[in-house]
GUKE-281637 format. One record per residue (C-alpha): residue in one letter; x, y, z. Coordinates in steps of 0.001 Angstrom, whole numbers, padded with zeros to 6 digits, always signed. Example, Ala and Ser with C-alpha at 12.3 -4.5 7.8 and 13.67 -1.06 7.14 Angstrom:
BEGIN
A+012300-004500+007800;S+013670-001060+007140;
***
This chain:
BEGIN
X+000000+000000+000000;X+000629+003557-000517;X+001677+005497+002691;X+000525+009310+003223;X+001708+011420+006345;X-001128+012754+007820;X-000870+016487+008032;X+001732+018432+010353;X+001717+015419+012535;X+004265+014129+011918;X+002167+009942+011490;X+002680+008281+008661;X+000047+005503+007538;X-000780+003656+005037;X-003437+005457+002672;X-006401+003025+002808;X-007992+004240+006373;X-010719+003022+008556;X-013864+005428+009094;X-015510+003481+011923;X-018763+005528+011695;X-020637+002526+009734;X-019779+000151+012219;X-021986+001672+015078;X-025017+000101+013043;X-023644-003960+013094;X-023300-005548+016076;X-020154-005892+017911;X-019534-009364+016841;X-020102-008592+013377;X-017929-005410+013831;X-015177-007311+015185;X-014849-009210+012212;X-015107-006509+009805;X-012266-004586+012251;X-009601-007289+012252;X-010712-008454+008137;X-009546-004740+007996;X-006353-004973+010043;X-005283-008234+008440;X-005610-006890+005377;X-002854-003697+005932;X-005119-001353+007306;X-003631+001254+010199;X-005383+004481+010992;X-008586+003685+012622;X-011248+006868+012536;X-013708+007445+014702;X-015556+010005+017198;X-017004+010088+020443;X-020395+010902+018783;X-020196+007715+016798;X-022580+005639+019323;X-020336+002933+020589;X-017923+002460+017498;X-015414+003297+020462;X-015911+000098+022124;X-016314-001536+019129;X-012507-000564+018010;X-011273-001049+021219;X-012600-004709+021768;X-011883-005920+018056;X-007855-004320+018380;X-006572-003703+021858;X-004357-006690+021325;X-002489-005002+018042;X-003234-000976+019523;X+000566-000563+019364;X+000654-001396+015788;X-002357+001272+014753;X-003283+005003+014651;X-006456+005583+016318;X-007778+008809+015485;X-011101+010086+017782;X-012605+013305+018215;X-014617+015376+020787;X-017827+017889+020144;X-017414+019457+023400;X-017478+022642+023489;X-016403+023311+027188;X-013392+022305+029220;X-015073+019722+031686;X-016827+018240+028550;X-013344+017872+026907;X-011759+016063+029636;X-015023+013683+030229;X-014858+012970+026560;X-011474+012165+026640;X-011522+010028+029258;X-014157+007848+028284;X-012890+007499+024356;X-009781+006347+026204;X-012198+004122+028712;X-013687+002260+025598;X-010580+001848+022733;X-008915+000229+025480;X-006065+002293+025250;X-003819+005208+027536;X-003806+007487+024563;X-004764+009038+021291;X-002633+009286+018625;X-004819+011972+016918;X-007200+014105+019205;X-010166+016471+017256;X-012636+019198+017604;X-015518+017558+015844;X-017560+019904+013736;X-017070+023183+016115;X-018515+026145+015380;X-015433+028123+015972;X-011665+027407+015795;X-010667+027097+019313;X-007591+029462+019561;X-005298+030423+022380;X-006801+033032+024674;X-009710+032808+023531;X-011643+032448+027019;X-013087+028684+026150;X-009666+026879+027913;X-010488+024762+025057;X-007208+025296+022996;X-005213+025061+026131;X-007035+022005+027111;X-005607+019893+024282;X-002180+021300+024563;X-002337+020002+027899;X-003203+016399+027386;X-000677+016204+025146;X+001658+017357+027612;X-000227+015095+029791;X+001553+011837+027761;X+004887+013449+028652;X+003732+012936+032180;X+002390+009707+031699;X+004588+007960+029049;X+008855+007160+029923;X+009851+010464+030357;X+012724+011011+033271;X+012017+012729+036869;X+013479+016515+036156;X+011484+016500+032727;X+008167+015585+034105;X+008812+018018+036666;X+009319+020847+034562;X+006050+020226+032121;X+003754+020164+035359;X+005258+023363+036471;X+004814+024677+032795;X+000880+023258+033000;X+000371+024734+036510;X+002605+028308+036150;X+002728+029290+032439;X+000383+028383+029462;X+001880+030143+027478;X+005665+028408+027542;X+003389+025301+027603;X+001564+026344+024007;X+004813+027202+022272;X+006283+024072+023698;X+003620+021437+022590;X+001302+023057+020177;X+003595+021573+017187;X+006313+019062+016952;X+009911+020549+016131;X+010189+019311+012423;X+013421+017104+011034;X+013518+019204+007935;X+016456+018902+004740;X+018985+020457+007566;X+018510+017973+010449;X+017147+020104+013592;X+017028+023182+015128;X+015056+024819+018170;X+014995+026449+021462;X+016147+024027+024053;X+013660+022948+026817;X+010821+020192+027255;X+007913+019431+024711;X+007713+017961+021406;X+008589+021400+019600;X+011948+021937+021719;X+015089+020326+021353;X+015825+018163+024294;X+016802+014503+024594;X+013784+013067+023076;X+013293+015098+020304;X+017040+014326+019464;X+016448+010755+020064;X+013454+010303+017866;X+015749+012066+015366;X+018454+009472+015276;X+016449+006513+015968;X+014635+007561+012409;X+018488+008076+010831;X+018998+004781+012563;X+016516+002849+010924;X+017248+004414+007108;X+020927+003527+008069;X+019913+000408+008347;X+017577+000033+005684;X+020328+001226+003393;X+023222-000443+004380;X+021488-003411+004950;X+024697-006640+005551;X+026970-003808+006284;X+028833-002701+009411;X+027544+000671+010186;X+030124+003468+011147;X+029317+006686+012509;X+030910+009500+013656;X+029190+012107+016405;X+030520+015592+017134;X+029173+018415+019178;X+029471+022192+019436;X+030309+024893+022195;X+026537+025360+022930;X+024848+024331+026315;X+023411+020697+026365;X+025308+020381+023482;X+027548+017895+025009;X+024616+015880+026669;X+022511+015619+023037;X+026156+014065+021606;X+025953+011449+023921;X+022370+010234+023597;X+022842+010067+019797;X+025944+008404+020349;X+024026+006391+022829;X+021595+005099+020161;X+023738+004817+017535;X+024985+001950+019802;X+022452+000895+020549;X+020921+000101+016917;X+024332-002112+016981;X+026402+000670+014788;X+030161+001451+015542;X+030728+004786+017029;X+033268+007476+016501;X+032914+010044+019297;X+034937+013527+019847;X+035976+013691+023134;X+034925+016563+023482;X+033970+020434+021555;X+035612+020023+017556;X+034974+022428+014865;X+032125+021111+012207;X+034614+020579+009297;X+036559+017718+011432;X+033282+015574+011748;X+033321+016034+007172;X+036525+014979+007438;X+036115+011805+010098;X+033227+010607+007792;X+035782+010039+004908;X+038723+008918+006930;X+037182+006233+008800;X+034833+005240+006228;X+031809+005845+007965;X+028063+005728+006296;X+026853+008870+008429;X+027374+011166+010558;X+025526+014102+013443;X+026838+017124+014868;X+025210+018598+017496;X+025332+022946+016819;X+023007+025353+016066;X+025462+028046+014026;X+024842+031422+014199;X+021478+031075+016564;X+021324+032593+019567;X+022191+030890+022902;X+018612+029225+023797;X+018836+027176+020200;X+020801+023817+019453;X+020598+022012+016686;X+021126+018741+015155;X+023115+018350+011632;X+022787+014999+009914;X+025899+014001+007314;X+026530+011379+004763;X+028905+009245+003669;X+030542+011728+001189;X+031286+013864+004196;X+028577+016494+003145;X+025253+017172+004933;X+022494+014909+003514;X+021006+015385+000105;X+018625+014177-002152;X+017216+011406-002154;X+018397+010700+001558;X+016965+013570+003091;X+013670+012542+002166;X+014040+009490+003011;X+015393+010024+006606;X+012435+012722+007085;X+009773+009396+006461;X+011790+007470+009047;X+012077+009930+011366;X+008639+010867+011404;X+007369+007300+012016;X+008746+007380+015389;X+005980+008625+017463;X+006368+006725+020702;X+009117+007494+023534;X+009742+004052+023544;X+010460+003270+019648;X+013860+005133+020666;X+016735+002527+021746;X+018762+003412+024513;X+021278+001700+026691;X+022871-001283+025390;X+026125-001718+023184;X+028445+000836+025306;X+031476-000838+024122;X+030288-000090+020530;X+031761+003872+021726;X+035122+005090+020592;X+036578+008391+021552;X+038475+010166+019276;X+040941+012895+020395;X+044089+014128+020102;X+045753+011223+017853;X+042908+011980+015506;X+043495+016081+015581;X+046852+015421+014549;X+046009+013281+011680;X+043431+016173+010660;X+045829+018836+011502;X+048494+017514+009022;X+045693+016716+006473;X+044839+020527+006392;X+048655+021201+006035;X+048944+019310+003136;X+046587+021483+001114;X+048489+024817+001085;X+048791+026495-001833;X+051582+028314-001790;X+054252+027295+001224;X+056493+030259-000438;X+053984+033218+000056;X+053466+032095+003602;X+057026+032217+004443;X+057009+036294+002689;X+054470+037355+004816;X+054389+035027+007915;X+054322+038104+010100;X+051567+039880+008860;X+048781+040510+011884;X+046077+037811+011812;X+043222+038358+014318;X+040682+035671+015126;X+038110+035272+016764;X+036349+031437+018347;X+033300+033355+019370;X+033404+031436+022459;X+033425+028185+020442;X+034806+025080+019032;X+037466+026860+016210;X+039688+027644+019481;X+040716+023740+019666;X+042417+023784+016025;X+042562+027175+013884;X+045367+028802+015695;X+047196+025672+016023;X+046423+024862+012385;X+047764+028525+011482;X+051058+028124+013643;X+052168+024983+011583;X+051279+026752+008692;X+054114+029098+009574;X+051941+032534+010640;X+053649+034380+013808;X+051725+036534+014334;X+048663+035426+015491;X+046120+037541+017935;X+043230+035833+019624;X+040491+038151+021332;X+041265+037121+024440;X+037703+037502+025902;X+036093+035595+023132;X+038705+032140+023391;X+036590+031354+026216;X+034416+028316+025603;X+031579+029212+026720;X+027972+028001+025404;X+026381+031528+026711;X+028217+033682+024211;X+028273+036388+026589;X+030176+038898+024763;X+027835+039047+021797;X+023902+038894+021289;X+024146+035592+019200;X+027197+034336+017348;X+027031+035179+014019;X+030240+036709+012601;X+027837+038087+009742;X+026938+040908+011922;X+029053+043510+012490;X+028492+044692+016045;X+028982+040481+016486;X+032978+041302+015150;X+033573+044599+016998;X+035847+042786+019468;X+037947+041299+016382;X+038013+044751+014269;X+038881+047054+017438;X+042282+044854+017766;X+042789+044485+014606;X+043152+048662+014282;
***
């Protein structure tokens, strides 16, 4: 069958649906076998309502036993918030199941929007926060989406009202909890779907990947559950011992002969974004048609607990020094003119890390070269994932290189 992603969220399902509203007129026996003729036959998103009589208990009698291989979409007409939550509860009561995987208004006669006085829009944001509660999410997490639920709706709206997309780039958000943040899980539903197209694609092979990280707070953390997973899909992993400059992970990819690669950095974005940069086995950042392809896998991981964790660890390997060097004298290799660099090896060079990863190998890189005169801005070789001598890190912007140009004078 034909698969079609339904909407912005993110589900992908075969294209042949279930609309359970016929069923409410058979009897459940009868429905039963019409529900699992369906099911046997490829069928996975299941459609119904809580207005549809009892085509709820229907569904949930005739598939409880297979609910973690379906989409169950259900809807409520309620057009208050204690109407919401009793709806909810008992669609959950009779499909036998501890959630929704798609939750509607059913025929409203306005688009519930936030603020607008009905709770109704906030409502739904907060049962889905409510699965991040519910579902295999760790202590300090949990803790921090009931504070957003009880203390500030709106954090909680622009935390959950979309999930943070896996787009032709890889990720990038504001860090903190929910599905449209960048945070452990988001990451790890990330590489689990690069996991599975590695797979897919390499299929017989011995899977090699390198993982690299940035300057930028968490960034460190989000390195180590992708190479955590990695692992744990039963790949070998290359990881930087610590902060490296993006252009050594290109150049790991190749050397080691790796299929893929992630770097963990957000570029030029401001200090509450991180990001997450998928690579290929060319070195370069994925293209057509993997890109695609990853964004399918990706977005079929919908559950916490599609995402594996913790097993492999010895599948690790650290790269550091030994493997700077080898980059190091790679780089030196590919000067173009040795002779100019000895005419002017004086002239004044400033540079600037911007508080980032560049401070581990540019100066050393120009030293070998032969430059002598070499000026770092002293206040900006400070790792430091705040950036606090500039508004956001983007050497683009002048006011960003101020530092840099007043020593250069």
């Amino acid at each position: 069958m034909k698969t079609v992603t339904l909407g912005n969220t993110g589900i992908t399902v075969n294209r042949n649906g279930f609309g359970a509203l016929p069923i409410q007129r058979i009897s459940v026996e009868e429905a039963g076998k019409l529900l699992r003729k369906a099911y046997d036959n490829g069928i996975r998103f299941f459609d119904t309502a809580r207005a549809y009589s009892d085509s709820e208990y229907k569904i949930g009698q005739a598939l409880a036993d297979v609910r973690d291989d379906i989409i169950i979409a259900t809807k409520t007409a309620s057009t208050t918030v204690e109407g919401f939550w009793k709806d909810l509860e008992t669609s959950l009561s009779m499909l036998k199941t501890d959630h929704v995987d798609i939750y509607q208004f059913h025929t409203p006669s306005f688009c519930p929007k936030p603020g607008d006085g009905t709770g109704l829009y906030e409502a739904m944001l907060e049962a889905k926060a409510q699965k991040w509660l519910d579902g295999n999410y760790d202590a300090e997490t949990k803790k921090q989406v009931k504070y957003l639920m009880d203390n500030d709706m709106k954090e909680l709206v622009e935390s959950f009202y979309k999930d943070l997309e896996f787009g032709t780039g890889g990720l990038r958000g504001v860090m903190g909890v929910g599905t449209n943040r960048m945070n452990i899980y988001t990451v790890g539903a990330a590489t689990q779907g690069l996991s599975n197209y590695l797979k897919r694609n390499f299929a017989g092979e011995e899977i090699r990947v390198v993982v690299g990280h940035d300057s930028r707070n968490n960034s460190r953390m989000f390195a180590e559950r992708v190479a955590d997973i990695f692992a744990s899909n039963g790949f070998t992993v290359f990881l930087f011992d610590a902060l490296r400059p993006t252009p050594e992970l290109s150049f790991a990819i190749r050397e080691l002969k790796c299929q893929s690669g992630v770097v963990i950095t957000a570029s030029h974005n401001p200090k509450e974004y991180n990001g997450y940069k998928a690579y290929w086995s060319d070195g370069s950042q994925v293209t057509a048609p993997h890109d695609k392809n990853i964004i399918d896998e990706v977005e079929k991981i919908t559950e916490v607990d599609q995402v594996l964790t913790g097993r492999n660890p010895q599948n690790i390997r650290a790269l550091g020094k030994d493997f700077d060097e080898l980059y190091l004298n790679k780089i030196y290799e590919l000067s173009l003119s040795p002779e100019s660099v000895k005419r002017f090896h004086d002239m004044k060079i400033v540079y600037s890390p911007m508080h980032g990863a560049g401070v581990r190998l540019v100066p050393e890189s120009l030293k070998r070269f032969g430059f002598t005169n070499v000026q770092l801005v002293p206040e900006q070789a400070v790792i430091d994932g705040n950036f606090p001598t500039v508004e956001s890190p983007n050497p683009e912007e002048r006011k960003t290189m101020s530092m840099a140009i007043d020593l250069a004078k």
